[in-house]
C-alpha positions in Angstrom: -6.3 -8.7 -35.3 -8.7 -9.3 -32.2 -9.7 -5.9 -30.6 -8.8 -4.6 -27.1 -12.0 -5.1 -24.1 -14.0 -2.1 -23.7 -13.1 0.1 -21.1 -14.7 -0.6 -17.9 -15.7 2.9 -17.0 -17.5 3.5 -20.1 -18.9 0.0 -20.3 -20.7 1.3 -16.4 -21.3 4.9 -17.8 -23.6 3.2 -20.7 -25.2 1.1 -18.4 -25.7 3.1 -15.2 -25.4 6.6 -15.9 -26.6 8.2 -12.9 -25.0 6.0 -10.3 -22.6 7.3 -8.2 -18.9 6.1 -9.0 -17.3 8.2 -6.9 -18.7 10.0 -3.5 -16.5 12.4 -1.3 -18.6 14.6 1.5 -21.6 15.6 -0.1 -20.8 15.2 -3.3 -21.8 12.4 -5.7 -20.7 12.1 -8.9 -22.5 9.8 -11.5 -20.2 7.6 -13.4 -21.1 9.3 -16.8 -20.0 12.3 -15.4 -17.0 10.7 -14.1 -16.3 9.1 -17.0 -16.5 12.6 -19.0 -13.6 14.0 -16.8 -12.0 11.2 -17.1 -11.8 10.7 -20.6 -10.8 14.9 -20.4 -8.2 14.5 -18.5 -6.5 11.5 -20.4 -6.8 13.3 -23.7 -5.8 17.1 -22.1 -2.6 14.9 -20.7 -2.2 13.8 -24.7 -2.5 17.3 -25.5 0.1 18.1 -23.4 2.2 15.7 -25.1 2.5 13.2 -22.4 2.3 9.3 -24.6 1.5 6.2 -23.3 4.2 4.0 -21.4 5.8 7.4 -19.4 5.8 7.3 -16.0 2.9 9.6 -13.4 3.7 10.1 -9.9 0.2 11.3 -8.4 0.6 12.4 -4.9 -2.6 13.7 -2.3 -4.8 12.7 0.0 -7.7 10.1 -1.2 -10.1 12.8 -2.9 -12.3 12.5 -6.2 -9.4 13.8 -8.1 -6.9 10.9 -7.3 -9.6 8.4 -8.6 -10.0 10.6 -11.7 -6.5 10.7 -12.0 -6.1 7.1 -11.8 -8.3 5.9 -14.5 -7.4 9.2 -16.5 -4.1 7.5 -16.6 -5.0 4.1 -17.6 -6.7 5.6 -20.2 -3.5 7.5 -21.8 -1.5 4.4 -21.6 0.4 6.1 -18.6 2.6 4.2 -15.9 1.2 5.4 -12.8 3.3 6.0 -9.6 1.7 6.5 -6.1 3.9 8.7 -3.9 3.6 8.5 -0.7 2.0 12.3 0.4 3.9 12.2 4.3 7.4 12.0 2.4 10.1 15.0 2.9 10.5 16.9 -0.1 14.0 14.3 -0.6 12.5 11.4 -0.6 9.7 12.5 -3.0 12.3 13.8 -5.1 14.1 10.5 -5.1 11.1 8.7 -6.3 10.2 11.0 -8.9 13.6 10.9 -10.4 14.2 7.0 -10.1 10.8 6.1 -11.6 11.8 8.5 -14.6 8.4 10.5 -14.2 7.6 12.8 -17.1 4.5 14.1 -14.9 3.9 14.6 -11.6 0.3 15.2 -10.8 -0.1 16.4 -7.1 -2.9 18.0 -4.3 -2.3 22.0 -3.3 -2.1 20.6 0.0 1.3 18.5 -1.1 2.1 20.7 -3.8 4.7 23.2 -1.2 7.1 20.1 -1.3 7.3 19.2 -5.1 8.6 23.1 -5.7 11.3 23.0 -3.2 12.6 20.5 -5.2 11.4 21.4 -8.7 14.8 22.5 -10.1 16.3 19.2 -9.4 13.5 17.3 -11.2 14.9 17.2 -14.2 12.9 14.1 -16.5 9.9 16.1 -15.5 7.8 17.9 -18.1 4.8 18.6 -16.9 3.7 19.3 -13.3 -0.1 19.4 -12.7 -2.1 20.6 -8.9 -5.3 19.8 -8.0 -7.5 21.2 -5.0 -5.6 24.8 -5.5 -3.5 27.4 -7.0 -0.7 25.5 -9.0 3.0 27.2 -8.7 5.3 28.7 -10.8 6.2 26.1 -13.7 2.9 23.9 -12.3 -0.6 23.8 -14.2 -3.7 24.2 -13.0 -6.0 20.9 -13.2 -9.0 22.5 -14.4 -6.7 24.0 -16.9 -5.5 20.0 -18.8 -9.1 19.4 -18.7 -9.5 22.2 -20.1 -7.3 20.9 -23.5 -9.5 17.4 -23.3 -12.4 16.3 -24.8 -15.5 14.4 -23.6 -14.4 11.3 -25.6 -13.4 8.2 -24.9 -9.6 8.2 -26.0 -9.9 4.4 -27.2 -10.0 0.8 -25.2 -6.9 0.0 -23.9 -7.7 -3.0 -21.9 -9.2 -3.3 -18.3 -6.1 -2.7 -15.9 -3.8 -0.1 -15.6 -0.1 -0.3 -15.4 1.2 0.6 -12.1 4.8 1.2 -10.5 4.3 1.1 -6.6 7.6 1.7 -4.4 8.6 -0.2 -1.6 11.7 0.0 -0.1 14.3 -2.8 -0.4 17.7 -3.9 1.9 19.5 -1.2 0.5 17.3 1.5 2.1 16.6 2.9 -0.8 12.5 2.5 -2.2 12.4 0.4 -5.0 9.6 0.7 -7.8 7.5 -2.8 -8.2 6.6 -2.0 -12.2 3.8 -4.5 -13.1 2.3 -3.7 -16.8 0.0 -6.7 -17.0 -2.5 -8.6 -14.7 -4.2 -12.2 -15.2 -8.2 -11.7 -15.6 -8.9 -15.2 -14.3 -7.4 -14.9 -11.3 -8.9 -11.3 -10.3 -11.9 -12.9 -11.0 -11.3 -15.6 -8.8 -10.4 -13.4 -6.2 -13.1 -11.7 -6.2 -15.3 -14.7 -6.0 -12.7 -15.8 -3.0 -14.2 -12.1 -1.6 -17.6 -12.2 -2.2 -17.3 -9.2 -3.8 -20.9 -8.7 -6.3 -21.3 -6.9 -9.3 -23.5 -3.8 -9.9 -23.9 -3.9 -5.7 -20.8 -2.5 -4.1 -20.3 0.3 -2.3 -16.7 0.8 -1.1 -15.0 2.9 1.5 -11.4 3.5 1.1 -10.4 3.0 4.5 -6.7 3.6 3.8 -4.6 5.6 1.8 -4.7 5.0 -2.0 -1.1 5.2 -2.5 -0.9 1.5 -0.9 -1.2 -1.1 -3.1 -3.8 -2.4 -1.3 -6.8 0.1 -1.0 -5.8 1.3 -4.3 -6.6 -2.2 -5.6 -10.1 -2.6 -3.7 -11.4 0.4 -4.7 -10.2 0.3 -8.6 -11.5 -3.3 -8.4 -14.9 -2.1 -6.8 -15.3 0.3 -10.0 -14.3 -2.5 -12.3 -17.8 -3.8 -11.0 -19.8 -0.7 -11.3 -19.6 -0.1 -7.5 -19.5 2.8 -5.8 -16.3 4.9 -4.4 -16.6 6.7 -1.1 -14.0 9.1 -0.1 -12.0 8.9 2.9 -9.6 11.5 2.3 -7.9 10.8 5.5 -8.8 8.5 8.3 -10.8 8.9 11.3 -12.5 6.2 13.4 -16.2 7.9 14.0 -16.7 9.2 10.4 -15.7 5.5 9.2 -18.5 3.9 10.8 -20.8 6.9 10.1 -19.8 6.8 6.2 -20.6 2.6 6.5 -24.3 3.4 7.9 -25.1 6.2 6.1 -24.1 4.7 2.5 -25.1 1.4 3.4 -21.1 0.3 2.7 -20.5 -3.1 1.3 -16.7 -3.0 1.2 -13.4 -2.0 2.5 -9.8 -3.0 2.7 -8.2 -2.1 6.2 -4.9 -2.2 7.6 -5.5 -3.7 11.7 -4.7 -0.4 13.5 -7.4 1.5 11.6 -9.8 -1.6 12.8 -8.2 -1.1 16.5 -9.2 2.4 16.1 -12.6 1.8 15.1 -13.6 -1.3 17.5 -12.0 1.0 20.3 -14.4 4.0 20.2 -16.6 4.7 22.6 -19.6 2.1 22.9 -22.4 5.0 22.5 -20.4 5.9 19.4 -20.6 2.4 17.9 -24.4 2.6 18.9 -24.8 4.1 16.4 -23.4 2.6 13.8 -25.5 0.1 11.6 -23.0 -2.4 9.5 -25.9 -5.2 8.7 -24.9 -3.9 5.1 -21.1 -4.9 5.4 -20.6 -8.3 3.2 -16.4 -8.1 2.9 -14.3 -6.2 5.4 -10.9 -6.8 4.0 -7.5 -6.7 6.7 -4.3 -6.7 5.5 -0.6 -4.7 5.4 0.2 -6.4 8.6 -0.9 -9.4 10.4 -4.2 -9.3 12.1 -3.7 -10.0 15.4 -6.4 -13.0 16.5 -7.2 -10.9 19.8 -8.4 -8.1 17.4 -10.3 -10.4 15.2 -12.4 -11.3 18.0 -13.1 -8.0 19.2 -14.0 -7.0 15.4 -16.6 -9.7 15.1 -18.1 -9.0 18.8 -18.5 -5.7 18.0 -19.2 -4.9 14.3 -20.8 -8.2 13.0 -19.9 -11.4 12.5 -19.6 -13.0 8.7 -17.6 -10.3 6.8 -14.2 -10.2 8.1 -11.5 -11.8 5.5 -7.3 -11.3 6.3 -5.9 -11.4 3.3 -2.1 -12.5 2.4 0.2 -10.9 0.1 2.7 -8.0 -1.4 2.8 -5.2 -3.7 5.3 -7.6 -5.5 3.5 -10.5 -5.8 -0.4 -9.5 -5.6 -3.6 -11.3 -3.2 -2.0 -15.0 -2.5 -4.4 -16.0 0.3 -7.6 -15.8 1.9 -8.9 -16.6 5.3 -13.0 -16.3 4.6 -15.5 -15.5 7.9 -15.7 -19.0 8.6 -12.3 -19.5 9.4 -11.0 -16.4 11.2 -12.0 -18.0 14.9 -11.3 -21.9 14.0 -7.6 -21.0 12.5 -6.2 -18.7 14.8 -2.7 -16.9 13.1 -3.4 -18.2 9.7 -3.8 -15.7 6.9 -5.5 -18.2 4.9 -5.4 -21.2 1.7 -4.2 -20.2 -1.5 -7.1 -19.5 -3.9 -7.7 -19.8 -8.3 -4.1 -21.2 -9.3 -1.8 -19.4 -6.7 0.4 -21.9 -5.5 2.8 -22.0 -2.4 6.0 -23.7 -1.3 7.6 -23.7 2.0 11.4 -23.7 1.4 14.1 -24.8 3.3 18.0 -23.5 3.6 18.9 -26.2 1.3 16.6 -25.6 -1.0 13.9 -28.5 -0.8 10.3 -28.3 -0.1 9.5 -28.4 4.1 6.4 -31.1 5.3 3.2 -29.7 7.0 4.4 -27.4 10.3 7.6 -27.3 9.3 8.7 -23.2 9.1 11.1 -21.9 5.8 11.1 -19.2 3.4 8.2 -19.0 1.8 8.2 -19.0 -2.1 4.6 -18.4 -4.2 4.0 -19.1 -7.9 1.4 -16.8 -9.2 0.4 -15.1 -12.3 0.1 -11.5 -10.6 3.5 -11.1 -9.8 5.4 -8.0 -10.5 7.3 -7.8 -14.2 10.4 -6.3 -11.7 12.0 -4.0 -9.8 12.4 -0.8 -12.0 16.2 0.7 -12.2 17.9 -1.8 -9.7 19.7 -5.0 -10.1 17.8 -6.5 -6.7 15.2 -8.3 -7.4 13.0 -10.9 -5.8 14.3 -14.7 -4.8 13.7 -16.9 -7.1 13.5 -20.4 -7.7 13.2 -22.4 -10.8 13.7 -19.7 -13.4 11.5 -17.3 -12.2 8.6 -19.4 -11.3 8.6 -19.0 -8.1 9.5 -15.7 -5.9 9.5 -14.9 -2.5 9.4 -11.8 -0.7 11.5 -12.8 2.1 9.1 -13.9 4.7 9.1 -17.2 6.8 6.0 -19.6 7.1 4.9 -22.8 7.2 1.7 -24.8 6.2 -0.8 -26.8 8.1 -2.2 -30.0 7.1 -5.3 -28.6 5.8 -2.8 -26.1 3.9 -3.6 -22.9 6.1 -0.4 -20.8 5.8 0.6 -18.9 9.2 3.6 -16.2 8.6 6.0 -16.8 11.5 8.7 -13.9 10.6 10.8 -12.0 8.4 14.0 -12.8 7.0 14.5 -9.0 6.4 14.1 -6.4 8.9 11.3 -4.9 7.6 9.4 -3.4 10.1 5.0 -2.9 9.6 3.8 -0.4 11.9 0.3 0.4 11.5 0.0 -1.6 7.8 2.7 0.5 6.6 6.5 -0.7 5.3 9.6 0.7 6.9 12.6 -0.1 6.4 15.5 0.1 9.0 18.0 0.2 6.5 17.0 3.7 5.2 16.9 5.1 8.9 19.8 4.0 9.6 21.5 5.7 6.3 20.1 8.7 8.1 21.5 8.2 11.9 24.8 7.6 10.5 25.7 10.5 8.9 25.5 12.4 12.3 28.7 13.9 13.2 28.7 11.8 16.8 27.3 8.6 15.5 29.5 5.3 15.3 27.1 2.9 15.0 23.4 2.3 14.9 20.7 -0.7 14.6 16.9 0.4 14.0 14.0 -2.1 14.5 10.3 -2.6 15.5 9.6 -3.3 18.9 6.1 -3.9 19.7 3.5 -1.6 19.9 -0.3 -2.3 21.3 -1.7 0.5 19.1 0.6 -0.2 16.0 1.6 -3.5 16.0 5.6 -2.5 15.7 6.6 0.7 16.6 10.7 2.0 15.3 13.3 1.5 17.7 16.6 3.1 17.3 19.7 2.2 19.4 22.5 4.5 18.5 26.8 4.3 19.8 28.6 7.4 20.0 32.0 7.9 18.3 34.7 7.6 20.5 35.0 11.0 22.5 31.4 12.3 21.6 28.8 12.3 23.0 24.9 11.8 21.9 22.5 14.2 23.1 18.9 12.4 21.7 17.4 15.8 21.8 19.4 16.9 18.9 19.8 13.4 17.0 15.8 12.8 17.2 15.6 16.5 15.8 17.8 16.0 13.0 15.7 12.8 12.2 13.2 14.7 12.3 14.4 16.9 9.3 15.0 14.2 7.1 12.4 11.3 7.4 8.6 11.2 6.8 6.8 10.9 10.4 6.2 7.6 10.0 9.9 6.5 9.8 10.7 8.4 12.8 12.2 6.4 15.8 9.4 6.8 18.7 12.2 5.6 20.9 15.8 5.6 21.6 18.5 4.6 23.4 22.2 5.1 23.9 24.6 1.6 24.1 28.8 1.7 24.2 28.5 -0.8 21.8 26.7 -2.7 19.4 26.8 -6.8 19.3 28.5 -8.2 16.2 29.8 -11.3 14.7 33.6 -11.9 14.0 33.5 -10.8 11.1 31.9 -7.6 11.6 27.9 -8.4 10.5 25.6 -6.7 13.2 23.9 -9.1 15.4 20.5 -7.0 15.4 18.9 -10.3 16.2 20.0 -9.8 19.9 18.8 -6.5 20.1 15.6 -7.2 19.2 15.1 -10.4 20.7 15.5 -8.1 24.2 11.9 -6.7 23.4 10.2 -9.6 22.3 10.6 -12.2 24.7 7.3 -13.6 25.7 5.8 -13.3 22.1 5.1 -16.0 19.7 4.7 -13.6 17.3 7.2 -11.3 15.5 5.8 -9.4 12.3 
């Protein structure tokens, strides 16, 4: 019977001790010490009689206590389950319910939102609240620690199962569960990445309930890197945290680089990023004007886009060399990912040639959890395809062209009309309603909402925006509205959204 691989944190608390694994203001913590809470928070969770393969929402701001959490739940066995910390107490309770939580682990600052709806939380055993005083029928954090113990609770392999959700067509989130990775190819991506062992020194740029920072910075302590702390975003403090820490790292969505290479010039004076080796964009295309003003004004040499999904993992890379000679490519395939440019009947497209695009790779989700929609696929499963259209070049560059959804990506996040407009049409004086992005210099797509009155009512947008308002996160919110008789649509009743968008974005080659 061949054993399990030693844990990776304990494996970097044996061998560096005193360096820090996780950093957040002025606090450092070594990764023995991280390792001890760690390890006493997986085994105060056992205590509590919490066993590995149940589900963990975590909710809160990027702190220390989210990174503990996370490997404290690899280390139980647990299923872990970012939730989104902007959600309405509705939709977090939607999410804790469909992804069967037993535990919900979340900041004070969050913590208001989980009791409102604690009585209708039903699956849920155990809730736990970090950063502040827990409430009635909560824990205290310190308090499972507390129950732990300074030992390891036992190798159980090098990556943590994970059950991200992302909404679907139905407008309802979907959880991507994925309970096993392929070594060989993280390994290759982080070779792709120039990523170096024992020498990082990552700054979580975005939030860690996106599948994307939360992979960079788990990956960056799989190497014995260390962690800074963002717990929320700003501009200035990112490029003083990158000189002062001497940042090797990060994985940023394009409107948090916008936001940084548009501060003041005296403000990125000041900045020093000679130490920067792999500045990671991605969660929504990278818009070639940008990459030029990133490399004019931060450095040249470090800036990757990377290509892929919370579904089906890291498919391509565009490396330094290539950001200025292949303008709107996200890159070439890397280790064995492969990819396949699909047509409506089915058959492979030539070089240049746009169609769905279909990948076969070995970090693909195991499925959508509780839901029988699930990815395209083609040749029993091998390859899937998360809806988006592409095509190759003849050096096999792949360039994203559009979606065949209607997803919309403002600011590297996912939204998804569908769910708005599940909203917008329960209001008493709405007959019909399309939401999409329309574009948005600072956001890349910004929500649209165009909205038809019943017959006999009238829509005052005052009162419908404020009843949005009520029941969507802030970043589903339409920033703007408008008021039409009617609503284009086919014979046979399908809504012609097409033409309604297609008003906003004539003039642009691009439309993701």
């Amino acid at each position: 019977m061949s054993s399990a691989p030693p844990d990776p944190l304990a494996v970097q608390a044996q061998l560096q001790p005193e360096r820090p694994a996780v950093v957040e203001g002025d606090v450092a913590v070594g990764y023995a010490e991280f390792n001890r809470r760690v390890n006493r928070l997986a085994s105060g969770l056992a205590a509590l009689g919490l066993r590995a393969g149940e589900r963990a929402v975590w909710c809160g701001p990027n702190s220390t206590e989210v990174m503990t959490f996370i490997h404290g739940a690899r280390k139980a066995g647990l299923i872990s389950v970012p939730l989104a910390y902007r959600f309405t107490p509705d939709e977090m309770q939607y999410v804790i319910d469909n992804s069967d939580a037993a535990l919900v682990v979340v900041d004070a600052e969050q913590a208001p939102k989980v009791a409102e709806v604690h009585d209708r939380l039903s699956k849920v055993r155990e809730i736990v609240v970090f950063r502040g005083e827990p409430f009635v029928g909560a824990r205290a954090w310190d308090d499972v620690l507390a129950l732990g113990s300074d030992d390891d609770p036992g190798p159980v392999g090098d990556v943590g199962s994970t059950m991200i959700y992302t909404s679907g067509t139905t407008g309802k989130p979907k959880g991507a569960l994925r309970t096993q990775t392929d070594p060989a190819l993280v390994l290759a991506l982080l070779q792709e990445i120039r990523l170096v062992p024992g020498q990082e020194v990552h700054v979580t740029t975005g939030p860690l309930y996106h599948s994307g920072p939360l992979a960079w910075a788990v990956l960056a302590h799989a190497l014995g890197g260390t962690v800074v702390i963002m717990r929320k975003f700003d501009a200035a403090e990112w490029v003083r945290l990158v000189t002062h820490h001497r940042v090797t790292s990060t994985f940023s969505a394009p409107t948090q680089l916008k936001r940084i290479v548009s501060l003041p010039d005296d403000v990125l004076a000041k900045g020093d990023f000679s130490s920067m080796r792999s500045l990671v964009a991605n969660a929504a295309p990278v818009p070639y004007a940008l990459k030029q003003e990133v490399i004019a004004k931060l450095g040249d040499g470090f800036l990757f886009e990377v290509y892929g999904s919370t579904e089906l993992g890291v498919d391509t890379v565009l490396p330094p060399e290539d950001q200025l000679r292949k303008p709107g490519s996200c890159g070439k395939p890397y280790g064995g990912v492969e990819l396949k440019i699909v047509g409506d009947d089915g058959e492979a497209l030539p070089a240049g040639e746009p169609g769905e695009l279909f990948i076969r790779t070995t970090l693909a989700m195991d499925g959508y959890h509780r839901t029988d929609e699930q990815l395209t696929e083609l040749q029993h499963g091998e390859w899937k395809s998360v809806g988006d259209v592409a095509y190759l070049d003849d050096e096999g560059y792949l360039y994203i062209c559009d979606r065949k959804k209607d997803m919309i990506i403002s600011g590297g996040v996912n939204i998804y009309p569908a769910e708005i407009e599940a909203v917008l049409h329960a209001h008493p004086d709405v007959m019909d309603v399309a939401v999409f992005g329309v574009p948005s210099d600072e956001w890349g797509e910004s929500v649209h909402a165009v909205v038809q009155p019943k017959v006999g009512h009238t829509i005052d947008l005052g009162v419908l925006e404020a009843y949005a308002n009520e029941r969507l996160a802030g970043f589903k919110r339409p920033r703007t509205w408008e008021v039409r008789d009617e609503l284009p649509r086919t014979e046979s009743g399908k809504l012609l959204k097409r033409v309604l968008r297609d008003e906003h974005w004539q003039g642009r080659t691009s439309r993701v």
